[in-house]
C-alpha positions in Angstrom: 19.1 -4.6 9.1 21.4 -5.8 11.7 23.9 -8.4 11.1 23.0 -10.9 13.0 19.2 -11.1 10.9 20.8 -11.5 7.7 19.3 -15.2 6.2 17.2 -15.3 9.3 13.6 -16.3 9.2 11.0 -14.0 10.0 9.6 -16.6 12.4 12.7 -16.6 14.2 12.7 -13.3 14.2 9.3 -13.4 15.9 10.1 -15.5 18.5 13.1 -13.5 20.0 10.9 -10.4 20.2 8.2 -12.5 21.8 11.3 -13.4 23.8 12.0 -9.8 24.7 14.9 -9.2 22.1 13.5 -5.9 21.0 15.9 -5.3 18.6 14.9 -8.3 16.4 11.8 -5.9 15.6 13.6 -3.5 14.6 15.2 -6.2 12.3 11.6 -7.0 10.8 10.9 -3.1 10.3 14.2 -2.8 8.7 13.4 -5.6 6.4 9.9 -4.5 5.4 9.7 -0.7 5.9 10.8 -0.1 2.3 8.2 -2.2 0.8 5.4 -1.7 2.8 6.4 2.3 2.7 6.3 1.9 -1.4 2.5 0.6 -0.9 1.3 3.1 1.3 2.6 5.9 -0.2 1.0 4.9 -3.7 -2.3 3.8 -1.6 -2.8 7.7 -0.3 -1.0 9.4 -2.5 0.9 11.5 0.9 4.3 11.1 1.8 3.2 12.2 5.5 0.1 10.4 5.7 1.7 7.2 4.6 4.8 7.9 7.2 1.9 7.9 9.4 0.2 4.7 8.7 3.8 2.9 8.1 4.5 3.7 11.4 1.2 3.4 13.0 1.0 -0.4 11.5 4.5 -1.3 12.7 3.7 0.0 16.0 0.2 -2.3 16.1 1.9 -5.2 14.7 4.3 -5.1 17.8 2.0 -4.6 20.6 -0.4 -7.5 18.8 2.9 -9.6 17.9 1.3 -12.5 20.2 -1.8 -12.9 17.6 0.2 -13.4 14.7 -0.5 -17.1 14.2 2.3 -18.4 11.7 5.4 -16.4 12.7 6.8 -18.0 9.0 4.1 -15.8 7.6 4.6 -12.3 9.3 5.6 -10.2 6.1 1.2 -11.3 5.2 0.1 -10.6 8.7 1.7 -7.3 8.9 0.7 -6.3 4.9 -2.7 -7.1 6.2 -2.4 -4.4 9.1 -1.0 -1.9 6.6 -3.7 -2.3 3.9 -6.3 -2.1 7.0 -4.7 1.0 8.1 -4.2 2.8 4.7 -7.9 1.9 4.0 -8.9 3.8 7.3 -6.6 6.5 6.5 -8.1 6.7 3.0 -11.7 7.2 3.9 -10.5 10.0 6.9 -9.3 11.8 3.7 -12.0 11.4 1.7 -14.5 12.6 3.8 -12.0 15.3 4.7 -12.1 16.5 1.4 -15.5 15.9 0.9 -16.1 17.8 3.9 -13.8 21.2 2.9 -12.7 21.1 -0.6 -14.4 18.3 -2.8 -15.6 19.8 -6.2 -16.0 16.8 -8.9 -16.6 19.4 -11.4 -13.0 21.3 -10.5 -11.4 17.7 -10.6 -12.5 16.9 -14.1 -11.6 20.2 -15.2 -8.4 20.0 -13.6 -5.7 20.1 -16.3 -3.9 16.5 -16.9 -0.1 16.7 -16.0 1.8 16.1 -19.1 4.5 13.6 -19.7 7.3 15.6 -20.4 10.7 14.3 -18.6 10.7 11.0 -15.9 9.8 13.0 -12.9 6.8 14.4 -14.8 5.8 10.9 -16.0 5.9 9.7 -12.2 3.7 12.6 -11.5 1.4 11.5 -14.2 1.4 7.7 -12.6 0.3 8.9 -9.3 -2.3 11.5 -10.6 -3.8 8.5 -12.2 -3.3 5.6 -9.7 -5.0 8.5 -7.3 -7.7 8.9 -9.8 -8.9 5.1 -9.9 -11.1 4.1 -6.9 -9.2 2.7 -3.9 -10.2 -1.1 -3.9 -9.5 -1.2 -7.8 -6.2 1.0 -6.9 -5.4 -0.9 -3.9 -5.7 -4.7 -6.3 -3.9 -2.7 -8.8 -0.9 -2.1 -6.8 -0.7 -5.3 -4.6 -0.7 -7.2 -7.6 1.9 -4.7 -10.2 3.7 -2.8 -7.9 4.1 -5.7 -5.0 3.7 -8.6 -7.5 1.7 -10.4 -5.1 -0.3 -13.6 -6.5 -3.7 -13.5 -6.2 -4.3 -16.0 -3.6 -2.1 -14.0 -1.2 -3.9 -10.9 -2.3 -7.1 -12.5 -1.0 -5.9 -13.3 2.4 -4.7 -9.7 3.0 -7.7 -8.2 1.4 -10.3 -10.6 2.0 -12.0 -10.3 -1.3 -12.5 -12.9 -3.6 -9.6 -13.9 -6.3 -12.3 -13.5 -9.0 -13.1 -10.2 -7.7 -9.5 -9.0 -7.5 -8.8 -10.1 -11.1 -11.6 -8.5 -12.3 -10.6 -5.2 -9.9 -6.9 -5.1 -11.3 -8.5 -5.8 -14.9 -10.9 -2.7 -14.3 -7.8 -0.5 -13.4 -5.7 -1.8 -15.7 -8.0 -0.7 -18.2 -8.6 2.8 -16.4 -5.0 3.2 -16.4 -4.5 2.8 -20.1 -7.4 4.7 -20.3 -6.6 8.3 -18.7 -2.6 8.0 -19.5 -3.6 7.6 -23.3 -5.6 10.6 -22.8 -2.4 12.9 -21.1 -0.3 11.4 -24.2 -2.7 12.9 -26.5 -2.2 16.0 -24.6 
């Protein structure tokens, strides 16, 4: 982040790019790239394909900068992009691998990682977050991982906040569920 952003709002931020400063956007993506990488990475489970979308939703959110309505607010706008673009990006790769490789028998006969050492453990996580069905995995994470309250989660989303608590109750349970089992392996 460059110097002269430190303590500075997003929605001044905003307005100098809107203003042509092009390097207060590279300010914003310097504040957010981290976060929003953490999400999309444990949204599709691909450190390539979620390079992709991170970059893919910064680029949209600069080009569309002019729609973003509350400039205070552009860390929501901009998580909205990104959880619009990992969703797209999820279903390409589903029906890729429905299309070429999709077995459900193979996958539940696929041997559970075991928990041995942190790295392994991690490994275990994302086999399991992967696992859960993406709105239930997407609730999930924008709730545990981002810590987002539910209201905000609804805005980005656009489900309802019963419906997410009940999503992020379903995979909570899931969760417990399928690492319980790879314990007991």
């Amino acid at each position: 982040m460059g110097i002269h952003s430190v303590g500075t709002s997003d929605a001044a931020l905003v307005r100098r790019v809107q203003a042509g400063d092009t390097g207060a956007y590279a300010d914003l993506v310097a504040r957010y790239r981290d976060r929003l990488g953490r999400y999309a990475l444990h949204m599709l489970g691909n450190r390539e394909d979620a390079e992709e979308v991170l970059q893919d939703a910064f680029v949209r959110a600069y080009r569309s900068l002019a729609r973003c309505d509350d400039p205070e607010r552009f860390g929501a706008w901009l998580y909205g992009i990104l959880v619009n673009r990992c969703r797209t990006a999820g279903a390409r790769a589903a029906r890729r691998a429905q299309r070429f490789v999709y077995d459900p028998a193979a996958l539940e006969g696929a041997p559970l990682p075991g928990p041995d050492g942190r790295t392994e453990w991690d490994d275990v996580v994302r086999w399991a977050l992967a696992r859960l069905p993406s709105e239930s995995r997407e609730a999930f994470l924008l709730k545990h991982v981002e810590e987002l309250e539910y209201e905000d989660m609804a805005r980005l989303t656009g489900a309802g906040v019963s419906a997410l608590k009940m999503r992020v109750k379903r995979a909570r349970e899931q969760l417990q569920a399928m690492l319980k089992e790879v314990e007991r392996v």
